[in-house]
N, C-alpha and C positions, 0 to 999 in steps of 0.2 A: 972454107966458108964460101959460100956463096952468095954473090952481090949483081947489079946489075950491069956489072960490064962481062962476066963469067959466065950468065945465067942459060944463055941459047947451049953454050957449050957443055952446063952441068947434063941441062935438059934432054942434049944427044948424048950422052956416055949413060948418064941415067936410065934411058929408057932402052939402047943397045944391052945392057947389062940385066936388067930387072924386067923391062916389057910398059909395063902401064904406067904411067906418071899422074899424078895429081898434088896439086897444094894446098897445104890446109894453113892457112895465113891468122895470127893472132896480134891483136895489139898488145903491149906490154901490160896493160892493166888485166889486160885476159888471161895473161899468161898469167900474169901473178896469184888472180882470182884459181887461174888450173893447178897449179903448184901448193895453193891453199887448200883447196878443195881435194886434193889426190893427199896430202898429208893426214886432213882429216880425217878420211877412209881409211888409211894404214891405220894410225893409232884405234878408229873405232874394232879393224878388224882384230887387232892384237889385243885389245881388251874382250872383243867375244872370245878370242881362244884362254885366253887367260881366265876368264869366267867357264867356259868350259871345260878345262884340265879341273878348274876348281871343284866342279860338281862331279865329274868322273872320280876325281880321287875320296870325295866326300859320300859316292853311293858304291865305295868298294866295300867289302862287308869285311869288319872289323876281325884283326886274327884274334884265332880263336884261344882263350886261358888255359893253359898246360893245367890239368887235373892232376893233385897226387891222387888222387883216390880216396880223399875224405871228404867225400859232400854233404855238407851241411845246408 
């Protein structure tokens, strides 16, 4: 975890390791709002696939009826 008594020091290991540093800082209400927001999108995208698989399997064309060979 990093806090401010650690932070000069994450910021040198971080940036010897990795190259570029930047912070992307959220308040708790932000986060909570991204955590809402990022669920939303899961569940929307699992309902397009699931609506998807639906119509693929509904425009397979139907097997076809074994014939004895009395067509009426």
């Amino acid at each position: 975890m990093v806090n401010k008594d650690n932070l000069e020091q994450f910021i040198a290991d971080f940036t010897a390791e990795h190259g570029e540093f930047a912070i992307v800082a959220l308040s708790v209400d932000n986060y909570e709002n991204l955590a809402i927001n990022i669920a939303d999108l899961r569940r929307y995208i699992n309902q397009q696939s699931d609506i998807i698989v639906y119509y693929e399997d509904a425009m397979k064309a139907p097997p076809e009826e074994k014939s004895d060979g009395n067509n009426q």
